[in-house]
Steps between C-alpha positions, in 0.01 A plus 500: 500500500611858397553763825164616610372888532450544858381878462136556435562849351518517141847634345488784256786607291407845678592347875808361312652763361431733862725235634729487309628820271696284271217240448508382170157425401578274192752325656492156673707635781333304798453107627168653668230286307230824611786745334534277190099443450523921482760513241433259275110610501657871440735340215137350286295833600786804480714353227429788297655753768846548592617415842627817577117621407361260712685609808449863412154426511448304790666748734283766295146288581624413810544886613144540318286240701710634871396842421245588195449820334196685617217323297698245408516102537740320302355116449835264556562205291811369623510221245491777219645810473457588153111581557459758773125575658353760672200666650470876484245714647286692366661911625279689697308781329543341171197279296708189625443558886404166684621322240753221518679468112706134457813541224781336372853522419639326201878488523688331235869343448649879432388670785548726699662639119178484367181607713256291660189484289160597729122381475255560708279180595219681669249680238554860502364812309826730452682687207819311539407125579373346189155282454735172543688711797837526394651835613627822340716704675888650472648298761472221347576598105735804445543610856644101606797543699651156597570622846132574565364248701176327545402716783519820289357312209204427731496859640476652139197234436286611814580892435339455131201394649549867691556655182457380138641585152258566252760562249601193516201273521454196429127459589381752267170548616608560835796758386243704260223468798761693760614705309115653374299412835676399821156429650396250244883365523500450873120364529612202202833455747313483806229255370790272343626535847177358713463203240833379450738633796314553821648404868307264676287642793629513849363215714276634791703578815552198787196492716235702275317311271326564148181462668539732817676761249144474255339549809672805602410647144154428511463654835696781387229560188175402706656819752555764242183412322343599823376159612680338870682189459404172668738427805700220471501255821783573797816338393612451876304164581266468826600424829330265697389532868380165741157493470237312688549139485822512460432651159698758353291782348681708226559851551548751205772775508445895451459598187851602293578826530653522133328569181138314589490637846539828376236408177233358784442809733399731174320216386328498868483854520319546138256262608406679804429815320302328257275384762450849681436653158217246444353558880471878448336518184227260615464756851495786292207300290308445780562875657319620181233258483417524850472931424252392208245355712 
């Protein structure tokens, strides 16, 4: 039998090469069968990158997952390096707010000398991401700089969401659209942007339900539309005395002093007046009927 992996923690050519600086990632450098399953699965996945690009870029994702860009998540592969993912949200103030956008970058065997090549996975109404969301912008055509890295690359991405190029468009409709009426532009954006790339809701908060928060609402309507909500029973459960017998006799406690208490002495009140209204006019009735005769 070959050595066993006692670890339970996956490798990654990423933990690798933090180890070690002079890691070759190609290289069948270890007798650790958990090292060697890495490489040689890097060797049939990355052969189309060169080492030294590989390590570049696994201390580069490795800085991007321990601390992101504002906005930004970068999706790790470690068995492939050569397709980069990430999740960008949508800027504030812009059509694209609340939205969560999934890309990809395509590197090939000559980069970083040639630039990554971008597409947007997530639908998206914009003058610079084309119908089939492949992406138009400077950085990464005559403005490529091989020492740019993926964390400006993904900077320059998320800020053309902040501001696009009409100039330049790709998605005609939505360049001519901007650049004519902004309105129409940013109502198509934003309705692209609740169909295709909205953030799930926020789970209710530990301890209140759906139910008790529908119940708050509807009490909160019935009161402004002028009619008194039904009180809900005490939470705090009844005490029980010794009873006759040797029975115990349940006792309940005051009423809560919150919300309902303060909804049931109006509520007690109102009545009250109701009833003296009622009692006078019939008096007064019989006053002048009583003058009649």
């Amino acid at each position: 039998m070959g050595p066993r992996i006692t670890s339970s923690k996956r490798l990654s050519i990423r933990d690798l090469v933090s180890r070690n600086p002079n890691f070759d990632p190609l290289g069948d450098q270890s007798d650790n069968l958990a090292v060697l399953i890495v490489m040689r699965t890097w060797k049939a996945t990355n052969e189309n990158l060169p080492p030294n690009v590989i390590k570049q870029l696994a201390k580069e994702l490795k800085n991007l997952d321990e601390t992101p860009p504002e906005g930004i998540k970068v999706v790790v592969n470690d068995d492939d390096f050569s397709t980069i993912f990430a999740d960008i949200e949508g800027p504030a103030g812009t059509p694209y707010e609340n939205g969560v956008f999934r890309m990809k970058l395509l590197l090939s065997h000559d980069f970083p000398q040639l630039p990554p090549k971008g597409y947007f996975l997530t639908k998206i109404f914009h003058p610079n991401i084309a119908t089939n969301g492949e992406i138009c912008v400077n950085t990464l055509k005559k403005d490529w700089n091989p020492s740019l890295g993926l964390r400006h690359v993904l900077l320059v991405i998320r800020c053309l969401l902040i501001e696009p190029f009409p100039e330049s468009a790709l998605n005609e409709q939505a360049g001519k659209m901007l650049l004519e009426n902004y309105d129409e532009y940013a109502r198509h954006a934003r309705l692209y942007t609740a169909i295709h790339a909205l953030k799930p809701k926020p789970k209710c908060q530990a301890g209140i339900s759906e139910s008790t928060t529908a119940l708050n609402v509807d009490q909160s309507n019935m009161v402004s539309g002028g009619k008194m909500p039904l009180l809900s029973a005490p939470s705090t459960p009844p005490s029980k005395i010794p009873g006759p017998k040797g029975q115990d006799q349940n006792v309940l406690p005051p009423p809560a002093e919150g919300a309902a208490g303060a909804l049931a002495i109006p509520k007690k009140e109102g009545l009250v007046a109701a009833k003296v209204q009622t009692d006078k006019r019939k008096t007064d009735a019989r006053k002048k009927s009583l003058k009649r005769l």
